[in-house]
C-alpha positions as CSV (number, residue, x, y, z in Angstrom):
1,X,0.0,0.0,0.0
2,X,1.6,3.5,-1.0
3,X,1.0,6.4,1.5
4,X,0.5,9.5,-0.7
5,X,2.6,12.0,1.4
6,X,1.0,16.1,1.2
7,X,2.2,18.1,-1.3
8,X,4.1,21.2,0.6
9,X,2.9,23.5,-2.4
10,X,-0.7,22.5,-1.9
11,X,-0.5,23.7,1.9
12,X,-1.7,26.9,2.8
13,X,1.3,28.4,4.8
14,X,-0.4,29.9,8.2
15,X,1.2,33.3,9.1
16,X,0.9,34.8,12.7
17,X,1.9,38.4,13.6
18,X,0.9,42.3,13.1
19,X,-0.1,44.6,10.2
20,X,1.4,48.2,11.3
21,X,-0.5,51.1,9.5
22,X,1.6,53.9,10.1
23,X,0.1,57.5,8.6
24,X,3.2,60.5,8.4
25,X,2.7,64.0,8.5
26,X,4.4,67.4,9.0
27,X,4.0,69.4,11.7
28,X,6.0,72.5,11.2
29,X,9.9,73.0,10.0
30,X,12.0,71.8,13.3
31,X,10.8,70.0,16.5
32,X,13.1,70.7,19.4
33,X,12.8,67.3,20.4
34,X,14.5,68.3,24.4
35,X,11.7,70.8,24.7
36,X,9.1,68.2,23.5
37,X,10.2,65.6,26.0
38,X,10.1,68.4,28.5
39,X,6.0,69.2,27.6
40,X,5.0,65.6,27.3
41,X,5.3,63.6,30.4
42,X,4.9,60.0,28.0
43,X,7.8,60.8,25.6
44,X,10.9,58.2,25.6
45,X,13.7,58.5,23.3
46,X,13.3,55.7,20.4
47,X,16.2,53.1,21.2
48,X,18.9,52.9,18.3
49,X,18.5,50.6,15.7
50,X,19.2,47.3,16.8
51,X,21.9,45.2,14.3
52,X,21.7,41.8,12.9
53,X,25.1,41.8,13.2
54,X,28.2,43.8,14.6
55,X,27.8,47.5,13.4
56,X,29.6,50.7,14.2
57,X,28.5,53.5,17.3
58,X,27.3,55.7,13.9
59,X,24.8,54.1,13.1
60,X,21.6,55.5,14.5
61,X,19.3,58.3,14.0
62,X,20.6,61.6,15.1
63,X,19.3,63.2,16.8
64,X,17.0,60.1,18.3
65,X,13.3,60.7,17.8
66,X,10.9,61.0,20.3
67,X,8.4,58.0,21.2
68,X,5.1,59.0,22.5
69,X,2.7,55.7,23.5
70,X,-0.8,56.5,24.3
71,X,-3.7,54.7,25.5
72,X,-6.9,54.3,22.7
73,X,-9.5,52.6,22.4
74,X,-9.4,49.7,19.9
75,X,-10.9,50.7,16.3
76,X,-12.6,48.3,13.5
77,X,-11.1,48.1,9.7
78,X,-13.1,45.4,8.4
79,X,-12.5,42.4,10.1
80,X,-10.1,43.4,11.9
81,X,-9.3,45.6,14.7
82,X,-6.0,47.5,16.2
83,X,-4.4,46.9,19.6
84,X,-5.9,49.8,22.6
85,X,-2.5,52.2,22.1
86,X,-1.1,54.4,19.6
87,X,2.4,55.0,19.3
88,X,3.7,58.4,17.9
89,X,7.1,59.1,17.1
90,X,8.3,62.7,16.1
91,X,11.4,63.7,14.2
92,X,13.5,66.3,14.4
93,X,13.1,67.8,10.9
94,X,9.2,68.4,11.8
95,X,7.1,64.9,10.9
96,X,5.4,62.8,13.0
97,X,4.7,59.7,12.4
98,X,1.6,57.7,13.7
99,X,1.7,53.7,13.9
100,X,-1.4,51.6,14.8
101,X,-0.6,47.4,15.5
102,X,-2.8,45.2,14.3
103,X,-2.7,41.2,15.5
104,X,-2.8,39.1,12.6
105,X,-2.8,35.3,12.2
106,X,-4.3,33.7,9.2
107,X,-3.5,31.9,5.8
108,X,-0.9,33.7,4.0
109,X,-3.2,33.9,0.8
110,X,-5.6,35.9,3.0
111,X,-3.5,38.9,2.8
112,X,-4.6,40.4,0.2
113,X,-7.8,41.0,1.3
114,X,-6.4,41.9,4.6
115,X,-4.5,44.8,2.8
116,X,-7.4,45.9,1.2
117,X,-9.4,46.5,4.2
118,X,-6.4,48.4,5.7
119,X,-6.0,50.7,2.1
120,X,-6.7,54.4,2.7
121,X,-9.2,53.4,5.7
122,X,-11.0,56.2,6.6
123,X,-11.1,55.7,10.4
124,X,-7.5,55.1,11.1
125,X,-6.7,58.4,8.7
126,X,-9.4,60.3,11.2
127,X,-8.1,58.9,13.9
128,X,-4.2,59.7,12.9
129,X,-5.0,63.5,11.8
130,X,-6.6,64.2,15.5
131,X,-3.3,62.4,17.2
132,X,-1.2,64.5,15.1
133,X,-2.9,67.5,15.8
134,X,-3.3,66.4,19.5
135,X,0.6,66.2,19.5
136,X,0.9,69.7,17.8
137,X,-0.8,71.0,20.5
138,X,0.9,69.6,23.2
139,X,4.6,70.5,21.8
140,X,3.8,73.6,19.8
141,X,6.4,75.7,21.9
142,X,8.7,73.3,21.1
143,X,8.1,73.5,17.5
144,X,9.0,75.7,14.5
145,X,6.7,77.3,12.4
146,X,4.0,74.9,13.8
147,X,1.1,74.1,11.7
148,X,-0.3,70.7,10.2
149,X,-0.2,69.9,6.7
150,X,-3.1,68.5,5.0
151,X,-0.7,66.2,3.1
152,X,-0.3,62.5,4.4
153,X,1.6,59.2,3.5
154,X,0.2,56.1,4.9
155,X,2.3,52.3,4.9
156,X,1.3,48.7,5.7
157,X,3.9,46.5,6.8
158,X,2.6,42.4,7.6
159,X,5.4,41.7,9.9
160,X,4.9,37.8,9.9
161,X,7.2,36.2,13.0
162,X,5.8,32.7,12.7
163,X,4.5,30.6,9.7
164,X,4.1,27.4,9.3
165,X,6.5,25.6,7.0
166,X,8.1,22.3,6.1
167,X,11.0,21.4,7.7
168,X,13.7,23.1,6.3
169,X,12.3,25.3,3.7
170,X,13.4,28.8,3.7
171,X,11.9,31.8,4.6
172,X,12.5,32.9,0.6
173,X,10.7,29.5,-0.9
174,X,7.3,30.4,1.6
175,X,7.2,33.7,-0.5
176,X,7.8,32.0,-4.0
177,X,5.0,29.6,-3.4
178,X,2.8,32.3,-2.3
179,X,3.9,34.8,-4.8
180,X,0.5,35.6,-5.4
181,X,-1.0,36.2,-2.5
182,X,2.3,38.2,-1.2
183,X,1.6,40.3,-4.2
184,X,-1.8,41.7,-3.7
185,X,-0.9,42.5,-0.1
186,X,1.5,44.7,-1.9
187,X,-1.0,45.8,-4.0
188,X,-4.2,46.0,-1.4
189,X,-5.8,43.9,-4.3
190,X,-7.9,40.5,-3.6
191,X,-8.2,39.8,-7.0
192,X,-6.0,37.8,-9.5
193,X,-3.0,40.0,-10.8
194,X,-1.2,39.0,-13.8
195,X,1.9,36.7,-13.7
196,X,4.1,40.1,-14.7
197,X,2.8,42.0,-12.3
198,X,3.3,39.2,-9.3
199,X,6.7,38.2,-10.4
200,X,7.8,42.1,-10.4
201,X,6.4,42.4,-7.0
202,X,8.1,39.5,-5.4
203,X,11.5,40.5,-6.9
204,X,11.6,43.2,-4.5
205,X,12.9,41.7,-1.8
206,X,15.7,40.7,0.0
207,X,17.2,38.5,2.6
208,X,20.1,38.2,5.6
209,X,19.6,34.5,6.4
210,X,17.0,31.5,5.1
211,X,14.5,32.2,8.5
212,X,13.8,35.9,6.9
213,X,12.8,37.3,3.8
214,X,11.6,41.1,3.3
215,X,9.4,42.1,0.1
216,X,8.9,45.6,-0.4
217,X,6.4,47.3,-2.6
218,X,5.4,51.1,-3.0
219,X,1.8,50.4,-0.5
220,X,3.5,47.8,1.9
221,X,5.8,45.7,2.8
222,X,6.0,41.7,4.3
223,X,7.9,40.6,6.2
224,X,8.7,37.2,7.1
225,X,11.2,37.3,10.3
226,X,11.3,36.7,13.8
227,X,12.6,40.0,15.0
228,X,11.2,42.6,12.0
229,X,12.0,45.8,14.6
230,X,15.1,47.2,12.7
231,X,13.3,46.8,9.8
232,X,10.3,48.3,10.6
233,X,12.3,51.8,11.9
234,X,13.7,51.8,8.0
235,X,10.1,51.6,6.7
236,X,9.0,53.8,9.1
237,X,11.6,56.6,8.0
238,X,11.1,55.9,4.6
239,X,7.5,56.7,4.4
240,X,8.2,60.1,6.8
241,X,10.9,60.8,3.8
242,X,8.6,60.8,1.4
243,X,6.3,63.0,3.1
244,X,8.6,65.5,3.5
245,X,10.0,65.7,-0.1
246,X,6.4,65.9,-1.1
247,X,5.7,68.8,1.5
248,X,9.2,70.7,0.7
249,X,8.2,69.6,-3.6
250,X,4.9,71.9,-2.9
251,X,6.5,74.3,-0.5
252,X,9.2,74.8,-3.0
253,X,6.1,75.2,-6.2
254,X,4.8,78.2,-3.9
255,X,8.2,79.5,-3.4
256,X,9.0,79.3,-7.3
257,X,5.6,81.7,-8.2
258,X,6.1,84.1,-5.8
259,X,9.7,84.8,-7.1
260,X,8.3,84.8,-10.8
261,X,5.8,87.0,-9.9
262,X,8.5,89.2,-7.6
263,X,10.6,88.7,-11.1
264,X,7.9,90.0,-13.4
265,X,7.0,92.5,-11.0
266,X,10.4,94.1,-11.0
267,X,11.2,93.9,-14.6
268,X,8.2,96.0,-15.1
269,X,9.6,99.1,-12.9
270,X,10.5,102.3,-14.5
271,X,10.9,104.5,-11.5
272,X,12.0,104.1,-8.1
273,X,11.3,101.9,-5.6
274,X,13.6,100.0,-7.9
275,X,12.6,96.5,-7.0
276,X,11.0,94.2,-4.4
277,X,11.4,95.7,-0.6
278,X,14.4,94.5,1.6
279,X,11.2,92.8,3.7
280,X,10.1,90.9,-0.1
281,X,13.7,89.6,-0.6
282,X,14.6,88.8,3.2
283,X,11.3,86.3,3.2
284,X,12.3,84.7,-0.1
285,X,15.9,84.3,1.6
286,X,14.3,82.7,4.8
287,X,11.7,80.1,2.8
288,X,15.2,79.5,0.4
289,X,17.1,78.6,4.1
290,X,14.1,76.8,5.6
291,X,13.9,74.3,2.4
292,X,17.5,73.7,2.3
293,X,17.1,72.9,6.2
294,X,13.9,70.4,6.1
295,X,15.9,69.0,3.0
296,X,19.3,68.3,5.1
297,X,17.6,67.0,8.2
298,X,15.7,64.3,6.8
299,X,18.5,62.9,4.6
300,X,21.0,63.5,6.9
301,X,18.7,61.8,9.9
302,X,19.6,58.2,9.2
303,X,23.1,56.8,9.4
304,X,23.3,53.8,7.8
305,X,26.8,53.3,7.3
306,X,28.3,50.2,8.3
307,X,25.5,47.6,8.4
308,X,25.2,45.9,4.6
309,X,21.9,44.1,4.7
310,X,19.7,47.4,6.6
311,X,21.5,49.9,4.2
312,X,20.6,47.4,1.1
313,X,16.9,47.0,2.6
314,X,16.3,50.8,3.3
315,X,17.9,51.7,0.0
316,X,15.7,49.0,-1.7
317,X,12.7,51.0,0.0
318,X,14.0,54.4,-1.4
319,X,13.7,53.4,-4.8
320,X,10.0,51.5,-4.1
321,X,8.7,54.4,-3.1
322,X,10.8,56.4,-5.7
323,X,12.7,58.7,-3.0
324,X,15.9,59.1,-5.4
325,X,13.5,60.8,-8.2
326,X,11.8,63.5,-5.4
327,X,15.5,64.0,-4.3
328,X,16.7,65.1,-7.7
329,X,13.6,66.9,-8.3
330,X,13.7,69.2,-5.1
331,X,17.5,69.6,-5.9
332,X,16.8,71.1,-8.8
333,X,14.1,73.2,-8.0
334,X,16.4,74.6,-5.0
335,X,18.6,75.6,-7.6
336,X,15.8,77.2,-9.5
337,X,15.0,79.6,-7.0
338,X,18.6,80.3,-5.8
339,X,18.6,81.3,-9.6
340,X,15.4,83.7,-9.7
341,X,16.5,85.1,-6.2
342,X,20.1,85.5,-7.6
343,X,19.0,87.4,-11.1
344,X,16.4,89.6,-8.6
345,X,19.1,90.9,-6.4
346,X,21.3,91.2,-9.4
347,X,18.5,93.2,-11.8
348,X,18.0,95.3,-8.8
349,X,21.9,95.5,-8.1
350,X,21.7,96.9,-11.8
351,X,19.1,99.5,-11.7
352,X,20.4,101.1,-8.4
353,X,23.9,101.5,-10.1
354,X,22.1,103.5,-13.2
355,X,20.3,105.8,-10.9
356,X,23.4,106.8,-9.3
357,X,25.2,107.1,-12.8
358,X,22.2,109.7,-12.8
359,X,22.7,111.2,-9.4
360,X,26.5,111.7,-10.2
361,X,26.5,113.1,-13.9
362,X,23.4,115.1,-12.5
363,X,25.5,116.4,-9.1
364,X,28.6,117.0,-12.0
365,X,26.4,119.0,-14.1
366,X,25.3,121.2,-11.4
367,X,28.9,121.7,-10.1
368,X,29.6,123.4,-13.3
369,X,26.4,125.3,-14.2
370,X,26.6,126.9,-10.0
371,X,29.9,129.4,-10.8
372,X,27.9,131.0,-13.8
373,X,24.9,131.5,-11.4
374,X,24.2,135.1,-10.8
375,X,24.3,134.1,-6.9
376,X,27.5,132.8,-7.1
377,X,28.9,135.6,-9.2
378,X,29.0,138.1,-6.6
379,X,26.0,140.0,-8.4
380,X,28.2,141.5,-11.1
């Protein structure tokens, strides 16, 4: 009699851990994060990032963000339902960023639908804007320039720490048998995707040993791994990133009209005031120092030197969610209105030097017209 032994890629692979939605948003241009922990009496400072393996002192955020944990009652997305506390963790560059745990243990095929419940939900984005404005309340002397932004980024990362497997397979083999269904949690999509589409999902991903496998897309992220917490602060920062490029991207649009229009305004002058008021240029100067500012402290937040695999996984995440391309595009646009503000000051430069070519052939003329005057001729 032969015993027909189960097929491992027949067996729905059983997944158990915790879907964290996590909604960014900016909150003004710098949070002194001293003076925050001083006004909120349930701040710690977020421990470094831990390392899967021996890293340098260097490689940590600086300086660490600020960890706020609050009490909330639980709230329903679908089927499911988050944990009763909210954890906030502000940055120094101005963002906030708002993370939610949800308990999760199911088939890993069920994902997908699991991700589309979670997709834009209206009550955790609700529920994320009043925390953030909450916070802003709280800290406001503590922060500069405060004032919410109506622009958000929301992430989903499934971080799976058990799953059940045969004996030996590999934490990379459970995704390639359920490339599918890792897919559309990618995607937040429960129906079929096409074989293109699935296999260019999957391939983002990479690995440190066989018991872990991370595949990152531009909506979320799974995670197969036993201890996901490192990579979950690279995620984390990744998705604040991106909220603030696309905050300083529109700050910087505004900032490129008003010096056309300051442009256009002063090419148009015939007669003095030459040009835009010192108080015109002096706030183009401070929006040019503030962009330059949010722009430094959140790439220069993260140092990620010295360990390969988080470096490789947060740079992997970068160009998911395209962070290379907003980059370039805010670079250039800083040099576009270093540009405008430079050809302002210099038109203005110009026209002041022509008036007092004026002034002085005008004083010059009158130094040689005043002996012939009958005043200055002694009346003869």
């Amino acid at each position: 009699m032969t015993t027909t032994q189960p097929n491992p890629a027949s067996t729905p692979t059983r997944v158990r851990g915790d879907a964290f939605v996590m909604f960014a948003y900016d909150l003004g241009l710098t949070i002194d994060l001293d003076r925050a922990t001083a006004l909120l009496a349930d701040a710690t400072r977020r421990k470094a990032v831990r390392h899967r393996r021996r890293a340098p002192s260097w490689f940590e955020y600086e300086p660490t963000p600020l960890r706020v944990t609050r009490e909330a009652a639980p709230i329903g997305v679908g089927s499911l339902r988050t944990e009763p506390a909210v954890e906030c963790t502000l940055y120094d560059f101005g963002a906030v960023s708002v993370l939610y745990r949800i308990p999760v243990e199911c088939p890993i095929d069920d994902l997908p639908s699991l991700s589309e419940q979670l997709y834009e939900s209206p009550a955790l984005l609700q529920d994320s804007r009043s925390r953030a404005e909450s916070l802003l309340a709280d800290i406001r002397a503590g922060v500069s320039k405060p004032g919410l932004r109506a622009v958000v980024e929301d992430y989903v990362v499934f971080a799976l720490r058990e799953w059940d497997a045969p004996p030996g397979e590999t934490a990379e083999s459970v995704v390639d048998r359920h490339a599918a269904g890792v897919a559309g949690a990618l995607h937040a999509e429960s129906g079929d995707l096409s074989g293109s589409l699935v296999r260019e999902a999957v391939a983002n991903r990479l690995c440190f040993a066989p018991t872990d496998a991370a595949v990152i897309g531009w909506n979320a992220a799974v995670l197969l791994d036993a201890q996901p917490e490192d990579l979950l602060v690279l995620l984390e920062h990744a998705n604040v990133e991106l909220l603030e490029m696309r905050v300083l991207d529109e700050y910087l649009d505004s900032l490129l009209e008003r010096s056309a229009a300051l442009l256009e305004r002063e090419s148009k002058r015939r007669h003095w005031p030459l040009g835009p008021s010192a108080r015109d240029l002096q706030a183009l100067a401070e929006v040019q120092t503030d962009s330059s500012i949010m722009f430094e402290g959140v790439n220069n937040a993260l140092k990620l030197i010295g360990d390969q695999h988080l470096a490789r996984v947060y740079r992997l995440a970068s160009e998911t969610m395209h962070l290379p391309d907003w980059d370039a595009a805010v670079l250039r646009k800083l040099a576009t209105t270093e540009s405008v503000f430079e050809k302002i000051a210099t038109y203005q430069s110009a026209k002041r030097m022509e008036l007092l070519e004026v002034i002085i052939v005008l004083l010059i003329a009158v130094s040689i017209v005043l002996p012939f005057l009958p005043i200055y001729s002694g009346g003869k």
